[in-house]
N, C-alpha and C positions, 0 to 999 in steps of 0.2 A: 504494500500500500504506500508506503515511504517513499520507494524508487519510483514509483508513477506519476503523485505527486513531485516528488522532484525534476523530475524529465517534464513534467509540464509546464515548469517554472521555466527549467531553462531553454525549453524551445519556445516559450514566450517572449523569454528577455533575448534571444537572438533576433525573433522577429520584431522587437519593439526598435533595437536598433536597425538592424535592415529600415524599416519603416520610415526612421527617425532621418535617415542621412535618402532617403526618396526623398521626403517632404520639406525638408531644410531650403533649398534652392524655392519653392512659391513664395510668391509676394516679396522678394527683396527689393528693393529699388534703391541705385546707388546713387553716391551725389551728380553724375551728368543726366541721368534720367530725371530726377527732380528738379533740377534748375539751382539747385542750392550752391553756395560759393563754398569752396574748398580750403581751409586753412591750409599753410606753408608744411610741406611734409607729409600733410595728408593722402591717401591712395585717394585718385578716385574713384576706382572700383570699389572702396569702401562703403557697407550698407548703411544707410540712414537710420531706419532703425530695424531691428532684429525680427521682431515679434514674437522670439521664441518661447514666451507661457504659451500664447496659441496654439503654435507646432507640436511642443508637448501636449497639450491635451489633446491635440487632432493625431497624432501620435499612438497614443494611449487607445483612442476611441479605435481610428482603424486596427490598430493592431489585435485589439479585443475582438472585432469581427474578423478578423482573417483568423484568427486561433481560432474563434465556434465555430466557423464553417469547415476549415480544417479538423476539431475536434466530431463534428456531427458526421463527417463525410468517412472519421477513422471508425467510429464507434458503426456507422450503417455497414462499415465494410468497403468501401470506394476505394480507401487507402491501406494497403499490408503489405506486406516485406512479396509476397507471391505477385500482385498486379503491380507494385513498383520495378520489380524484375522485369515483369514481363516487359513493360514498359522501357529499359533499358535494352532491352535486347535479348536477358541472361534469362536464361529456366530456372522455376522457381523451384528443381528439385535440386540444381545445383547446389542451392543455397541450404537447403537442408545436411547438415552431418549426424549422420545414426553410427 
């Protein structure tokens, strides 16, 4: 029960970052996109502002749906070590050791 829960944990927190570094790049706008004057030294590719609470939460929210539909799609059977094989190429007896 442990190991389950934990494997859920962390194929969550892998997909939260995956997620996280998707949705990072929406809505930046740098100072020549804004019109805004650039201080001495400044990049101008530098973002105005971040928004990154937002990202986080929009983050957090997809990542929770792709993990239930991934969760619902393992638990109906969609997803197993057999129709990932097959899917790769490989027989899913190979993967079996008796």
């Amino acid at each position: 029960m442990f190991s389950a829960i934990s494997s859920m944990v962390a194929i969550y927190f892998v997909l939260w970052w995956i997620v996280l570094f998707v949705t990072l790049p929406f809505g930046v706008r740098n100072h020549d996109e804004t019109g805004d004057t650039t201080i001495a030294g400044t990049d101008p590719g530098a973002p105005v502002k971040t928004l990154l609470g937002r990202k986080l939460l929009w983050t957090t929210v997809l990542s929770a749906v792709i993990f239930g539909l991934g969760l619902i799609a393992y638990r109906a059977g969609y997803m197993n070590v057999d129709r990932l094989a097959d899917l790769m190429g490989m027989s899913g007896s190979r993967l079996k050791m008796d």
